[in-house]
C-alpha positions in Angstrom: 110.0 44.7 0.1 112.1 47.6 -1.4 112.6 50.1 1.3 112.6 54.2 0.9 115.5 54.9 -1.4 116.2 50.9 -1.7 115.9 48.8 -4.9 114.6 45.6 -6.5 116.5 43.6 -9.3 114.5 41.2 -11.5 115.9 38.6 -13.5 114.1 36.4 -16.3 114.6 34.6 -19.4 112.6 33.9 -22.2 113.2 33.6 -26.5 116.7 35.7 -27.0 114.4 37.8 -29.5 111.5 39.1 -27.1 112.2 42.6 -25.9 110.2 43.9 -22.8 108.6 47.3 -22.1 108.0 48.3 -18.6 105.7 51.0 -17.2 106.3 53.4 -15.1 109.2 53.9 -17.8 112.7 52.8 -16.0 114.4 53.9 -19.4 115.2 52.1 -22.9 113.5 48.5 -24.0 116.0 45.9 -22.9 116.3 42.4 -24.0 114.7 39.5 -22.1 117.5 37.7 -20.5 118.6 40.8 -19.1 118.5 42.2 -15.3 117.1 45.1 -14.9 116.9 47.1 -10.9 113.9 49.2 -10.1 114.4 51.8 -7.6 111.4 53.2 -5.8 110.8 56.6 -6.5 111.9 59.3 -4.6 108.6 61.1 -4.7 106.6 58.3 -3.6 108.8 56.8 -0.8 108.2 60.6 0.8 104.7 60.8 0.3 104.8 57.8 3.1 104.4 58.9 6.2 103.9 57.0 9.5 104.1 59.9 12.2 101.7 60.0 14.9 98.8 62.1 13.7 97.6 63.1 17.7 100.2 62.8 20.9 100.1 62.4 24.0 100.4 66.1 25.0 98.7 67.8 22.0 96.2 71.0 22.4 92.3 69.6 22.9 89.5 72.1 22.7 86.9 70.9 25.7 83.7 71.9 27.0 83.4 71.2 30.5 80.5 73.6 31.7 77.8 71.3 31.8 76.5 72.0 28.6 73.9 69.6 26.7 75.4 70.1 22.7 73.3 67.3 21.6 74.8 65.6 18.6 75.8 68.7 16.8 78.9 68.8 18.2 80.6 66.0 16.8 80.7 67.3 13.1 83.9 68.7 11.6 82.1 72.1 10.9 80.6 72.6 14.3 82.2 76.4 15.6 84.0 75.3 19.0 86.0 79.1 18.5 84.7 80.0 22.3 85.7 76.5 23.7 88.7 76.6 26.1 91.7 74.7 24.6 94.6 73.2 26.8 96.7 70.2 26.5 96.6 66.7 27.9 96.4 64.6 30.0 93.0 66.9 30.8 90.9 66.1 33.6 90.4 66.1 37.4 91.6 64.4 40.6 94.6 62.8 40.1 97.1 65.5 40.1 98.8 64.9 37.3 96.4 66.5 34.6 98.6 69.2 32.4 95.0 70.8 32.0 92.6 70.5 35.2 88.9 70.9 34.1 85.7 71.6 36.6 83.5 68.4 38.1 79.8 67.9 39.0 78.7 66.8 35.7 77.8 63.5 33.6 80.3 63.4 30.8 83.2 65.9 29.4 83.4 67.0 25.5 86.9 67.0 23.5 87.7 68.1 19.9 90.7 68.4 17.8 91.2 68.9 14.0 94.0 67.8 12.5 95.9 67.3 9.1 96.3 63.7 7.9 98.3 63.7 4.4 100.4 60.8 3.3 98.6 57.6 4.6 97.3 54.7 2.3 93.5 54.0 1.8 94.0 50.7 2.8 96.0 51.4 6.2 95.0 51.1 9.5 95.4 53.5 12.4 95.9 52.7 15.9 93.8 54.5 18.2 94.7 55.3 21.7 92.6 56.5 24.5 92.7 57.3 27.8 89.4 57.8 29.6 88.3 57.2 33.6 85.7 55.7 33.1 83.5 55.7 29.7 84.5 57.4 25.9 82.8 57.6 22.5 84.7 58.3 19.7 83.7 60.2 16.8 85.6 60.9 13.5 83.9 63.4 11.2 80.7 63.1 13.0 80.5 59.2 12.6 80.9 57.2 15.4 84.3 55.1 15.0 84.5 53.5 18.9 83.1 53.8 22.4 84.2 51.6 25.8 82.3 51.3 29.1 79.3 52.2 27.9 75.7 50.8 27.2 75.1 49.8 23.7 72.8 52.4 21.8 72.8 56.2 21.6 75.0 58.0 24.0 74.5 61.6 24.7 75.4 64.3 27.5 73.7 62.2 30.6 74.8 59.0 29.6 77.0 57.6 32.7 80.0 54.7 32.6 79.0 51.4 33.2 81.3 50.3 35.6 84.6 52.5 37.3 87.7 52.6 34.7 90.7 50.3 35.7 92.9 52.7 37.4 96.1 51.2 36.8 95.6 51.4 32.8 92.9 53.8 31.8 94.4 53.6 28.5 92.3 51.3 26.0 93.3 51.1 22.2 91.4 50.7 18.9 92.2 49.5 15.1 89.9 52.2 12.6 90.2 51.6 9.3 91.2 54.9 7.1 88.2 54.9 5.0 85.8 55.7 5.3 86.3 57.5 8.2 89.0 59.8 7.4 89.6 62.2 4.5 93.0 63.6 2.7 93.1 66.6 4.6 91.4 68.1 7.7 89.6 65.4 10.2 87.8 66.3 13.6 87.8 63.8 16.1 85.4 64.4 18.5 85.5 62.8 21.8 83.0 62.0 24.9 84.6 60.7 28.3 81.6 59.6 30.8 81.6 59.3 34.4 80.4 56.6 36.3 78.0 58.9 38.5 77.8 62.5 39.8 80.3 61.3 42.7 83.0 60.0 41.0 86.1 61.6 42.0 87.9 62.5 39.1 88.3 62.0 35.4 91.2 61.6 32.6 91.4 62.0 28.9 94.5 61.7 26.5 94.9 60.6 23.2 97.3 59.1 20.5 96.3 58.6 17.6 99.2 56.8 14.3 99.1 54.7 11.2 100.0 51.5 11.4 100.3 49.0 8.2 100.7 52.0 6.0 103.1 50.6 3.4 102.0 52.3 0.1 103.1 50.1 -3.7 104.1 50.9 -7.0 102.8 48.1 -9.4 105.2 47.8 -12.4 103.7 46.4 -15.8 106.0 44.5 -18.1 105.2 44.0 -21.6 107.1 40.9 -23.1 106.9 41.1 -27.1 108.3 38.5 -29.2 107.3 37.3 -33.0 104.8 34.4 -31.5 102.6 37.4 -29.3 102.9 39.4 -27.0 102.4 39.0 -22.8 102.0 41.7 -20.3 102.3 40.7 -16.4 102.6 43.0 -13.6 104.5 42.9 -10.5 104.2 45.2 -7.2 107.2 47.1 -5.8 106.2 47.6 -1.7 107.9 50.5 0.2 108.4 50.0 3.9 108.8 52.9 6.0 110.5 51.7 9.0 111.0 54.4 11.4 114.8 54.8 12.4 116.4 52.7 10.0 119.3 54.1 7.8 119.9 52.6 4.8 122.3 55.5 3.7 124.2 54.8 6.6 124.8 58.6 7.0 123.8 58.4 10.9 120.0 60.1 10.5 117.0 57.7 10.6 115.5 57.3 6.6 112.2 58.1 7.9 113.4 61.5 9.1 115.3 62.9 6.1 112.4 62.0 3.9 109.7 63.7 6.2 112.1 67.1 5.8 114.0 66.4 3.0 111.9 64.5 0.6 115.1 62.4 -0.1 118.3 60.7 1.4 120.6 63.1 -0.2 121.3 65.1 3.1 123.9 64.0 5.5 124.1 64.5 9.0 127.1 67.1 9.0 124.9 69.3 6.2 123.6 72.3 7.7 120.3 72.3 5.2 119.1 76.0 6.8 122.1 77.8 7.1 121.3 78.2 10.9 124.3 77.4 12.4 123.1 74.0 13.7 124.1 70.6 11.5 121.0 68.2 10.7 122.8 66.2 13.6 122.1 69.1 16.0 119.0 69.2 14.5 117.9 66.0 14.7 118.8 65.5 18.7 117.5 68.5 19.0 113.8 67.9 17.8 113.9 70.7 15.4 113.1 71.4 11.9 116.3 70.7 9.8 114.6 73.3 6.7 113.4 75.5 9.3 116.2 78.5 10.3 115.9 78.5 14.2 113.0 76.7 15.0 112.8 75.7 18.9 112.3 72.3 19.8 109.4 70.9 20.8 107.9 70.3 24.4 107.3 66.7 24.2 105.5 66.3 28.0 104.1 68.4 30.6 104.1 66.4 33.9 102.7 67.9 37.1 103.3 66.9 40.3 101.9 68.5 43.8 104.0 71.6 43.8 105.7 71.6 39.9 105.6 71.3 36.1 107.9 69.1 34.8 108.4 70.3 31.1 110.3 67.7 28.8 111.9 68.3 25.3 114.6 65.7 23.3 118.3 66.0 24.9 119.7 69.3 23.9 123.6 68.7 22.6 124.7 72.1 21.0 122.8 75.1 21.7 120.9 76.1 25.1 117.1 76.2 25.4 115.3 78.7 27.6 111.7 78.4 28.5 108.8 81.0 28.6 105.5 81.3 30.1 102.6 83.0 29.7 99.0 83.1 31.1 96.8 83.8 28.0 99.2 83.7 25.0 99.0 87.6 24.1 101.8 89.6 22.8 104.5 90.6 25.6 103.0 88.2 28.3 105.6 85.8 27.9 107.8 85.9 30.5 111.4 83.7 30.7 112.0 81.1 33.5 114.7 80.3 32.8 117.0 77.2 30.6 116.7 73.3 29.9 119.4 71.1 31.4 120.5 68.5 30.1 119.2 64.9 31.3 120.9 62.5 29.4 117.8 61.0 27.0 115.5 63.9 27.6 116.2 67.6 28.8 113.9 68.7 31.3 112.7 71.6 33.2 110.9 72.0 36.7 108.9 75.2 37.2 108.3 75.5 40.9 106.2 78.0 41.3 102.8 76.7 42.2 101.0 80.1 41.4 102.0 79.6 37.9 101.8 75.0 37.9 97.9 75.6 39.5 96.2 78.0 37.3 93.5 77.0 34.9 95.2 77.8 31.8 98.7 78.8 30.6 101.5 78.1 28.3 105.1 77.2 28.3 107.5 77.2 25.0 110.8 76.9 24.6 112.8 78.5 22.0 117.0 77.9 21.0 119.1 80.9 22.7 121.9 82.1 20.1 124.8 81.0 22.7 126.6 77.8 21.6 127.9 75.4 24.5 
């Protein structure tokens, strides 16, 4: 298979007088003992994209009031506006959910829509989910999975069958794109269950990624000579492999194309004019076509007494993190900066007023002051 930006030479020999035509055009006829390279084309090795579509740590909007939504809630154009929204893990009685929800009731509801361009038809995704005890998983109001619970419908008062295996909640599922998902917006729409109206806690998370997502461009070739004329086709594969460089400029292929759209940049290239290399960049989490964007929080941890907040390792600039309870304009309130930590920076906020509320938010952002 030709990777992103690689190439595929073809050889073959027939009468010195056919001539061969070849579609998508590659240029002028050529003769039929001639070699001829086909390079993938730019455009379509960036339309492939095998980025995680949900992680670990992403926003959820959740319902945990005790509130019977029937079935109505699984469908992409259900209004969840007055739902709370927090990120996971979410949950209760483990202490280390990043948002804690309320107990005393049969089953929890979670819903997140989300943009899902670049993946093939005929790909696969690779669903993970962690849920103490029982989950049903819905994808544009069709129901795509479930585990640890009863065949048949499942609704508000269904319970688990059995507890969840506390030392790995996590349980994972193969979904075929279609015809589940759209180009576009998708709502995933999840139940997690408890095994009974005693059960001591509960956990969701979720990761969600494509997975055999290798997209083609088929090649026809025309042979004419003066006995006829034959037409065969042959199928150029592009593999996305995440962190390979094949431009052996020192930034993963798979990165340059998701920003770039090419391999044309190279890792001492400052693409935004920010002051920052794509090397800086790219250590840094940030967007290399993006003039001072932060990086991004990767994991929110908490322990008894703390928040342990996680972004990539920070190289050139320093990172200072804010807080604030309810997002609004001049809440946010600095805590202070990101050390490094040799393959992630990480901060601990120790203040157990802030760590035990029900909802708040953390961001960093890139202070002007080089190192």
């Amino acid at each position: 298979m030709a990777r992103p930006g690689g190439s595929l030479t073809l050889f073959w020999s027939t009468e010195r007088t056919a001539a061969l035509n070849i579609s998508p055009d590659v240029g002028d006829v050529v003769p039929a003992t001639d070699e001829i390279t086909l390079t993938v084309p730019p455009d379509v090795a960036a339309g492939v994209s095998n980025e995680p579509l949900i992680r670990s740590g992403d926003r959820w909007k959740f319902n945990d009031r005790g509130i019977d939504f029937g079935t109505v809630w699984r469908e992409h154009g259900f209004n969840d506006s007055n739902w709370a929204e927090g990120p996971s893990e979410l949950g209760f009685g483990d202490g280390d959910e990043a948002t804690e929800l309320q107990n005393g009731q049969p089953s929890f509801y979670f819903r997140k829509t989300f943009l899902m361009t670049g993946v093939n038809p005929t790909a696969q995704l690779e669903l993970r989910v962690k849920a103490d005890d029982g989950v049903a998983v819905f994808v544009n109001g069709n129901e795509v999975a479930r585990n640890n619970l009863l065949p048949g419908p499942v609704g508000f008062g269904t319970f688990a069958l059995s507890p969840s295996n506390e030392a790995n909640p996590w349980v994972t599922f193969t979904l075929p794109v279609r015809p589940f998902f759209v180009d576009g917006e998708n709502t995933i729409a999840i139940s997690v269950h408890n095994v009974n109206f005693a059960s001591s806690d509960i956990s969701f998370d979720c990761e969600l990624k494509p997975i055999n997502n290798e997209p083609s461009v088929t090649y026809i070739f025309t042979a004419t000579n003066p006995t006829g004329t034959a037409t065969a086709g042959i199928t150029v594969g592009i593999e996305n492999r995440p962190g390979e460089d094949t431009d052996n400029d020192g930034l993963p292929d798979d990165w340059e194309l998701k920003h770039f759209g090419n391999l044309d940049q190279s890792g001492t290239d400052d693409s935004d004019n920010d002051g920052t290399n794509n090397f800086g960049e790219f250590d840094g989490g940030r967007n290399p076509a993006l003039p001072d964007s932060g990086p991004a929080i990767t994991s929110l941890t908490r322990t008894e007494n703390n928040l342990v907040i996680s972004i990539p390792p920070v190289f050139d600039y320093a990172v200072g993190i804010e807080y604030s309870q309810d997002f609004s304009p001049g809440s946010w309130i600095e805590l202070g900066n990101f050390f490094d930590g040799g393959t992630e920076s990480v901060f601990i906020d120790p203040d157990s007023t802030r760590v035990g509320r029900r909802e708040g938010y953390y961001r960093a952002f890139r202070r002007p002051t080089i190192r």
